[in-house]
C-alpha positions in Angstrom: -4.4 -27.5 12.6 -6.3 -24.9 14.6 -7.6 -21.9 13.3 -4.6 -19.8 15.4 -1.7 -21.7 13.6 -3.7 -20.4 10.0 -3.4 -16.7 11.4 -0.4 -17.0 11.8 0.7 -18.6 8.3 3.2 -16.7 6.6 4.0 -19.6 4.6 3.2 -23.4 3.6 5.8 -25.0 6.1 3.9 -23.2 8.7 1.0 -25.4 8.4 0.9 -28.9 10.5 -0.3 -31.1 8.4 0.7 -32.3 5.1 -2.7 -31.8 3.3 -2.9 -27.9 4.6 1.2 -27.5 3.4 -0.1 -28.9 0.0 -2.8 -26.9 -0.7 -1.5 -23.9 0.8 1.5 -24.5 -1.4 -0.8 -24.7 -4.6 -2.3 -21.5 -3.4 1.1 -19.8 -3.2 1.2 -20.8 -7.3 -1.0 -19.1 -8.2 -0.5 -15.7 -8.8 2.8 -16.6 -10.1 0.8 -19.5 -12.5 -1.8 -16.9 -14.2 0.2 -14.4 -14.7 3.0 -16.4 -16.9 0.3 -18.1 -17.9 -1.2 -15.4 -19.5 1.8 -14.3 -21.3 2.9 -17.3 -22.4 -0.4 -18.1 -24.0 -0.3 -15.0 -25.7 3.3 -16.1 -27.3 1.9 -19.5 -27.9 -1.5 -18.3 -29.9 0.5 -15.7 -31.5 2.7 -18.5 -33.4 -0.1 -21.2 -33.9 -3.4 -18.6 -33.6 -2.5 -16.0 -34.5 -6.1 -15.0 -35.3 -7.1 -15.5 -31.8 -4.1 -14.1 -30.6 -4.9 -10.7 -32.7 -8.6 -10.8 -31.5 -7.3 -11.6 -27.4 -4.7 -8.7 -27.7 -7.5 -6.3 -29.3 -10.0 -7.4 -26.9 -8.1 -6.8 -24.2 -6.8 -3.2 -24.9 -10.9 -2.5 -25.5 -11.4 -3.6 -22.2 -8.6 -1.5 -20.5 -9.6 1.7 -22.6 -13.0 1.5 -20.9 -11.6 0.5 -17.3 -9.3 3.5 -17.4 -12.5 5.7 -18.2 -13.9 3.9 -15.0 -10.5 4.6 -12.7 -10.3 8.2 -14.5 -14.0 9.1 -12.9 -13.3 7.5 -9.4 -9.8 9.1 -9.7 -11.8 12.7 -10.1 -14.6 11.8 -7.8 -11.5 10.7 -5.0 -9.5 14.1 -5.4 -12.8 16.4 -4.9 -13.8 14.7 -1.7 -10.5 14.7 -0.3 -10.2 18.3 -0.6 -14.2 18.9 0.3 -12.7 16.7 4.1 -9.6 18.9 4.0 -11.7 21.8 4.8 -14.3 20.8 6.9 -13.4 21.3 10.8 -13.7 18.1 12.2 -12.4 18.5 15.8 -15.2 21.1 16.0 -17.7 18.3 14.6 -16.0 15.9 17.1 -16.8 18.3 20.3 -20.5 17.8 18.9 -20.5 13.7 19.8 -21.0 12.3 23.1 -18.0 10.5 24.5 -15.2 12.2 22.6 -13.2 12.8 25.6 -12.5 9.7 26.9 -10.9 8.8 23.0 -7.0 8.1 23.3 -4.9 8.2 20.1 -1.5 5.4 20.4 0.4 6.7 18.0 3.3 4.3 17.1 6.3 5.3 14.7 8.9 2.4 14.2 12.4 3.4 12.8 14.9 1.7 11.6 18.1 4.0 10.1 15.8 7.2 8.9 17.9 10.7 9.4 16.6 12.9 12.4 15.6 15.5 10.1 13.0 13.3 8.8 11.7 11.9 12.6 11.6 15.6 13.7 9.3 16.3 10.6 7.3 13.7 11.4 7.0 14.6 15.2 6.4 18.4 14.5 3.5 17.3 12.4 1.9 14.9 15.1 2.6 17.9 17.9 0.5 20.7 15.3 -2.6 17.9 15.6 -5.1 20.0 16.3 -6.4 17.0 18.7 -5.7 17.4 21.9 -2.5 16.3 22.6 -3.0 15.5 26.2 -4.9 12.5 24.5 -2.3 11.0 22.7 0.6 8.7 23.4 3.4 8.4 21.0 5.5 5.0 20.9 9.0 5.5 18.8 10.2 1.9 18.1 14.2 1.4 17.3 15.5 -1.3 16.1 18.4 -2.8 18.0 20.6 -3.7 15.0 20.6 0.0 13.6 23.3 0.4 16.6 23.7 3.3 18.9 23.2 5.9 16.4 19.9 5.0 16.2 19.3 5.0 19.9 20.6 8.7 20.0 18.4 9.4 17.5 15.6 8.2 19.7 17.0 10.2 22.7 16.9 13.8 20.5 13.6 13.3 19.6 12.8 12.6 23.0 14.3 15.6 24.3 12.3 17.7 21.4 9.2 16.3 21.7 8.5 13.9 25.0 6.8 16.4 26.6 4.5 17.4 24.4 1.9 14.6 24.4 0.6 12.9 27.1 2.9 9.9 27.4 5.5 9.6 25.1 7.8 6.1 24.7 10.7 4.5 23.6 11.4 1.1 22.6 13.9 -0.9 21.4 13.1 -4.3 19.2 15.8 -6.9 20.1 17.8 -8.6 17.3 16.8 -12.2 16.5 13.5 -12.7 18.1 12.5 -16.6 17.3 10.2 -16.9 14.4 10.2 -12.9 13.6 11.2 -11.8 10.1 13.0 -8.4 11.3 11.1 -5.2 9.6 7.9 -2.6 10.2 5.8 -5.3 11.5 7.8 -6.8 14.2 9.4 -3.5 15.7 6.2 -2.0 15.8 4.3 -5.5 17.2 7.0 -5.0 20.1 6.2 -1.5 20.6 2.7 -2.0 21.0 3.1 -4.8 23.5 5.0 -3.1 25.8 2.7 0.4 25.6 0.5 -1.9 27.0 2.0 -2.9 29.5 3.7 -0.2 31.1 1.6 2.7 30.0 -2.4 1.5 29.2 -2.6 -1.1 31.8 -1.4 0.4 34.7 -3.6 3.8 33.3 -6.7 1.2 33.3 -7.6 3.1 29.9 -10.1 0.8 28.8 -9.1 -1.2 25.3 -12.1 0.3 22.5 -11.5 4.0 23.7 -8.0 3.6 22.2 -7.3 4.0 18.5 -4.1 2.9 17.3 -2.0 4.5 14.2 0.5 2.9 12.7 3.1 5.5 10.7 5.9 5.0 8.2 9.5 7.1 10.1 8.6 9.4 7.2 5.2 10.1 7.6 3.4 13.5 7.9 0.1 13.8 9.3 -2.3 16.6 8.0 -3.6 18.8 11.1 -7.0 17.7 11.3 -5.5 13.5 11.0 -6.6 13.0 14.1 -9.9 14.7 15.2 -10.8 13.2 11.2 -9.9 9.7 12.5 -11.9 10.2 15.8 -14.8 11.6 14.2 -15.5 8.8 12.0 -14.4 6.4 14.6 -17.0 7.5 16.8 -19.8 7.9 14.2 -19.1 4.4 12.3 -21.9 1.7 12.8 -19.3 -0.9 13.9 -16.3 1.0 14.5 -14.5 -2.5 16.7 -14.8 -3.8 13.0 -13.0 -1.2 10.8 -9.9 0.1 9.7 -9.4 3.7 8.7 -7.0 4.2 5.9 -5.8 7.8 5.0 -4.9 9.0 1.5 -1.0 8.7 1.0 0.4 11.3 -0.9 4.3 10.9 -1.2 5.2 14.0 -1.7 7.2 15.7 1.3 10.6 15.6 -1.1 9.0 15.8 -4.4 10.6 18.8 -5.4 14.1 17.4 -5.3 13.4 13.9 -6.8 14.0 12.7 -9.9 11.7 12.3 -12.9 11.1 8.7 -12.1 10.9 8.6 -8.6 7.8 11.7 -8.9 6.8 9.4 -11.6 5.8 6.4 -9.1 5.2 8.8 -6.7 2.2 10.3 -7.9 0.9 6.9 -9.9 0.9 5.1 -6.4 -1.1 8.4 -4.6 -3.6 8.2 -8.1 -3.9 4.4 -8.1 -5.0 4.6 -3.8 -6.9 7.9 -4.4 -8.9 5.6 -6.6 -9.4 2.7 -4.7 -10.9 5.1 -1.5 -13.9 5.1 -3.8 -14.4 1.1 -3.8 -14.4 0.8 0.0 -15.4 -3.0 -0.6 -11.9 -3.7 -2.1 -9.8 -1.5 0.4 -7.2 -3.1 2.2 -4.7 -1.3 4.8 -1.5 0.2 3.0 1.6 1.8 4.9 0.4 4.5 7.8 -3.1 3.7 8.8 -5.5 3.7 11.6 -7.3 0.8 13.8 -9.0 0.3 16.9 -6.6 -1.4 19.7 -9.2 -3.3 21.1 -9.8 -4.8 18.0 -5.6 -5.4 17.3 -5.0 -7.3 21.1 -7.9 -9.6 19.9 -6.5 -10.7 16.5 -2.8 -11.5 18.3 -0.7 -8.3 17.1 0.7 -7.8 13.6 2.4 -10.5 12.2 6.0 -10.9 12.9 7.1 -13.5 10.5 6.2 -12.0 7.1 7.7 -9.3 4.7 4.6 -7.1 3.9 2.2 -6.9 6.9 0.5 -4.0 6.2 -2.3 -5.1 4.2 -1.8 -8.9 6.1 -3.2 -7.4 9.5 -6.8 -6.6 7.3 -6.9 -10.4 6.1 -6.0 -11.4 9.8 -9.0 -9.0 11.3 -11.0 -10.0 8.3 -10.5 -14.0 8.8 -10.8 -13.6 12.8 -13.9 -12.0 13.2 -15.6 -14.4 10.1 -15.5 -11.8 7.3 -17.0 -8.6 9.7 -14.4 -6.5 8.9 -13.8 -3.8 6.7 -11.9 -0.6 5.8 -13.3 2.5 5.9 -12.0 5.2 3.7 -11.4 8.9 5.2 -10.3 10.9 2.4 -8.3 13.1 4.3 -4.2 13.2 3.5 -0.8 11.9 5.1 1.9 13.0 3.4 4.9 10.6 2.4 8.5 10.8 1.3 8.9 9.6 -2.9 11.6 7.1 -3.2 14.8 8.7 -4.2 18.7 7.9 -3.5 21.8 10.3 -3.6 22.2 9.4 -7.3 20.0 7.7 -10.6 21.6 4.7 -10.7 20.3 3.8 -6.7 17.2 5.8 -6.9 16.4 3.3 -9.7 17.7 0.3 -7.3 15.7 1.3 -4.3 12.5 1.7 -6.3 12.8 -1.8 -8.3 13.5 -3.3 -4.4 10.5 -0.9 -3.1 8.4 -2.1 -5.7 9.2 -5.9 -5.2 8.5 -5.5 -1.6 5.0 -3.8 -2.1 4.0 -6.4 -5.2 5.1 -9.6 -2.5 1.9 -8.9 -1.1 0.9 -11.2 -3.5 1.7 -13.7 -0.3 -1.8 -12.4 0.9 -3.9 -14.8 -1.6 -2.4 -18.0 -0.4 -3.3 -16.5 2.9 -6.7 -16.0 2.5 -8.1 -18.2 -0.2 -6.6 -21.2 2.8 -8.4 -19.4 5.4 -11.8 -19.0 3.1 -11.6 -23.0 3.1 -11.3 -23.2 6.9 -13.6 -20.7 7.6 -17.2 -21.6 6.5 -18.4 -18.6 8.3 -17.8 -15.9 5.9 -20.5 -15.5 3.6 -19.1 -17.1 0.1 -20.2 -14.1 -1.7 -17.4 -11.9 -0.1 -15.1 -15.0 -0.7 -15.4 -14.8 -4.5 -16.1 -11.3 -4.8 -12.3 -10.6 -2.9 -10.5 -13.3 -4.4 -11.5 -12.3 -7.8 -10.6 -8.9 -6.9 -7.4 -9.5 -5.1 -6.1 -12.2 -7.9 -7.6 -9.9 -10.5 -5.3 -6.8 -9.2 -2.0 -8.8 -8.7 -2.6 -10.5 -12.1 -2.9 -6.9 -14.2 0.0 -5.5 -12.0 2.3 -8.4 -13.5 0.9 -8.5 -17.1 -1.1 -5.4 -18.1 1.5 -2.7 -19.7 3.2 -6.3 -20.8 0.2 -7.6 -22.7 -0.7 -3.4 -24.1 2.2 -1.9 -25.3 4.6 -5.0 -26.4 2.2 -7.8 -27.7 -0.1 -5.9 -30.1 2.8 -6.6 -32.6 3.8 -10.2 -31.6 1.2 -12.0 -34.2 2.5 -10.1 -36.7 5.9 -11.6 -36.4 5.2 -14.7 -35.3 2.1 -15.4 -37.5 3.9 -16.2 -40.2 2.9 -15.2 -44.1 -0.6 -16.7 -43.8 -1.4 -13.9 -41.6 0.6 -11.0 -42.7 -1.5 -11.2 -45.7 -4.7 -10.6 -44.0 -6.9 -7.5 -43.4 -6.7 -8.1 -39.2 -2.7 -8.0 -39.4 -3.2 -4.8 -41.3 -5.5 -3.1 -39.2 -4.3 -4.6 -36.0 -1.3 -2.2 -35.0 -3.7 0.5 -35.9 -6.1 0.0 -33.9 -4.1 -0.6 -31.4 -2.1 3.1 -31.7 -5.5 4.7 -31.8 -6.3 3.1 -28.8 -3.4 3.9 -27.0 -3.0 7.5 -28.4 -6.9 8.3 -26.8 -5.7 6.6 -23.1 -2.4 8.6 -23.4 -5.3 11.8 -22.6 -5.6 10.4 -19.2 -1.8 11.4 -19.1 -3.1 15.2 -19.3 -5.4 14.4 -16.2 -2.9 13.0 -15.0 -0.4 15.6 -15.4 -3.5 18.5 -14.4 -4.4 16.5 -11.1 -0.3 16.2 -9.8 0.1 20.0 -9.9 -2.7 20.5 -7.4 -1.4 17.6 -5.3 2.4 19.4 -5.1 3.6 21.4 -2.0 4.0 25.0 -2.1 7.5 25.1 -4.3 10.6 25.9 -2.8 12.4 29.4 -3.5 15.5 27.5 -4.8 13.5 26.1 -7.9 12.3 28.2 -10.8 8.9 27.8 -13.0 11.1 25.9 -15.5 10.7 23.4 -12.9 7.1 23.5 -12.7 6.9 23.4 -16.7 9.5 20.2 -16.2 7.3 18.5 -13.8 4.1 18.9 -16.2 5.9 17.3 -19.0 7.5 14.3 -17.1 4.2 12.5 -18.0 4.6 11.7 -21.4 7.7 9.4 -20.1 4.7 7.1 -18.4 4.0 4.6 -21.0 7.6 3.3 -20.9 7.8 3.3 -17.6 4.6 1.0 -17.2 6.7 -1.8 -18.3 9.1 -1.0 -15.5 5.9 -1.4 -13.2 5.6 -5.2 -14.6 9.0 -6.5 -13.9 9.0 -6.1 -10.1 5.6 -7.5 -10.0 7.2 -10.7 -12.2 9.5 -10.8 -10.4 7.7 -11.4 -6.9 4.9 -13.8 -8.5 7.6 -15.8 -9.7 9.9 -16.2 -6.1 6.0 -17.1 -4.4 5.2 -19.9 -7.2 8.7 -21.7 -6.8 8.7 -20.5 -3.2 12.1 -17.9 -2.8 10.0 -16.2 0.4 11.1 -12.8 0.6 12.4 -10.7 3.6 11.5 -7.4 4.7 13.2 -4.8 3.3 13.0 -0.9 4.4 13.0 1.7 2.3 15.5 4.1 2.4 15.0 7.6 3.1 16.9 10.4 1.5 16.6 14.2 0.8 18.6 16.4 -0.9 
């Protein structure tokens, strides 16, 4: 098999010979392997050891009262410097570097049935760029199969906006493409392609002096986005070897969402906030940044897998032998929370939302096959990232599991013997008083999403500030809910249900 046919995995069948379908396969097994693993182990000890089980479950609650501590500070240390980078004027420090001019922004937006409302918002925020917009050329990519009211979408926009940037382009992804799973990746792999062709080749606009964005339909860029993006671009060591990941607030319709779509909103913002301060464990998430150059080389985005956002990192990072990183900016886009005209779908769409986002568990069999073809990557990245990666899927699936149900299960399945001991009596104690002193992260928590919220609208009172305060303490039930998607995903990769892409839909009230 050569190395292109790995990059272009998205699954074991892919793979040409039966010894790379095998052990991809076993790779595919194993997030879904360690994480009911895990749980049933801890049903297993808690009938036959229980005393193991007891000292496991207390063990590991110790351990996740300190790592919260640990997220808590990078949480604090994240917020600051995104609002120390909101301030600063970076298109004035950009006119400071040599070469900024010749810097061209391809900005591409790929739609598939979002409302115009929501495509205008997103326009009018890429047109308030205080870039220069005679330096940027906007692609908006429709999907055949949303039909003509789609396409007329398209055509407002256009008329709204086309002239306000230096090229701007439609494009229409064709239905049933051979080998293309249908979603973000393959509209906007399309999109790209032919920009390309009709607008960069025949401009002779030379590859590395383009910097290509990839935005969610609902997607709002902060007004210094771009001369951020540019500045750091043009001031990075390696810049042909980095992506640039903003921080993704999703929060343009948080007003009017429900208590569990703000809920998952904010913990999804917090949980990325976080991980902008380990730069060595970033991977690319929803609307992010890239150099185009550097995209060409590695083949385009994958169009035959479900989640590609993070996938085109582990392609750049496999291609170019484990020289390739993301870089974080800590400056804001602002995204729409999941919600749905009513509870009953708003709870639907996130469980589906969720699933998709936790399928990226797909990426491990990905790369842990591509670490054994590649002997060039240094092995010290290889374990630290797997570890990492595993490590981060695994807790997703069994964390709020393993903390707030099984601290009782020895207890009633350790039989007499150990009810009658001094561990089963102090066990669900300890436990509480664990949990009660990480439920005070829930007042950061609840401190740090006020200062995140839009200006609120005239139509809601200060009740509704108060409400959105106390909304936290319905977090720890919730966490379970996090589990089950994650479950859920793990399980269809291990006996190998592969998943297709699903998009989100958008709604506001």
């Amino acid at each position: 098999m050569t190395r292109a046919a790995h990059l272009t995995a998205a699954r074991a069948a892919d793979l040409d010979t039966p010894k790379g379908r095998f052990l991809y396969r076993v790779f595919e097994m194993v997030p879904g392997v360690a994480a009911w693993g895990t749980l049933g182990f801890a049903f297993l000890a808690s009938w036959l050891f229980p005393v193991l089980a007891a000292f496991f479950i207390l063990s590991f609650i110790l351990y996740w009262f300190f790592r919260v501590l640990y997220f808590a500070f990078h949480l604090r240390s994240g917020y600051r410097k995104t609002i120390e980078h909101e301030k600063v004027d970076w298109f004035s420090k950009v006119k400071g570097l040599p070469g900024w001019e010749e810097i061209y922004h391809l900005v591409v937006v790929p739609t598939y049935e979002e409302p115009v409302e929501i495509l205008r918002e997103t326009f009018r925020a890429l047109r308030n760029s205080d870039y220069p917009l005679e330096k940027m050329i906007v692609v908006l990519g429709v999907e055949e199969k949303a039909g003509e009211a789609a396409k007329e979408r398209a055509r407002l926009i256009e008329q709204e906006f086309g002239k306000d940037f230096f090229r701007f382009f439609l494009t229409v992804h064709p239905v049933g493409l051979p080998g293309e799973i249908a979603g973000k990746g393959s509209n906007e792999t399309w999109a790209v392609k032919l920009a390309k062709e009709n607008i960069i080749d025949p401009l002779a606009i030379p590859l590395e002096k383009i910097i290509v964005t990839s935005l969610d339909a609902d997607t709002v860029v902060f007004p210094k986005y771009f001369s951020c993006l540019t500045y750091h671009y043009l001031t990075s060591p390696d810049p042909l070897h980095r992506s640039y990941q903003p921080v993704p607030l999703f929060i343009n319709n948080i007003w009017s969402s429900s208590v569990l779509s703000r809920l998952f909103a904010f913990s999804t913002t917090f949980w990325f906030l976080m991980n902008q301060e380990r730069p060595e464990k970033l991977s690319t998430f929803s609307s992010h940044s890239m150099p185009f150059k550097t995209l060409v080389e590695v083949g385009y985005r994958q169009v035959n897998y479900a989640v590609d956002d993070s996938r085109i990192f582990w392609q750049c990072f496999l291609h170019y032998d484990g020289n390739y990183s993301v870089e974080a900016l800590y400056y804001p886009v602002s995204m729409d929370a999941n919600v749905a005209p009513n509870f009953l779908d708003t709870v639907k769409n996130i469980y589906r939302q969720q699933l998709r986002w936790a399928y990226g568990a797909a990426d491990i069999p990905y790369f842990l096959y591509g670490f054994l073809q590649n002997k060039k990557i240094p092995i010290s990245k290889k374990i630290s990232l797997s570890i990492d990666r595993i490590e981060s899927y695994w807790s997703w699936a069994t964390t709020s599991i393993l903390i707030f149900l099984l601290g009782w299960l020895p207890l009633v399945l350790g039989g007499d013997a150990f009810t009658q001991t001094l561990l089963s009596y102090n066990l669900p104690r300890f436990t509480s008083w664990i949990l009660t002193v990480m439920m005070a992260g829930l007042v950061w928590s609840a401190f740090l999403s006020m200062l995140f919220l839009p200006p609120r609208p005239v139509n809601y009172g200060k009740w509704h500030t108060a409400w959105l305060v106390l909304q936290w303490i319905f977090l720890p039930p919730i966490m379970i809910f996090f589990a089950v998607p994650a479950l859920h995903a793990q399980t269809r990769l291990l006996l190998g249900k592969y998943m297709g892409f699903w998009s989100t839909p958008k709604f506001r009230k």
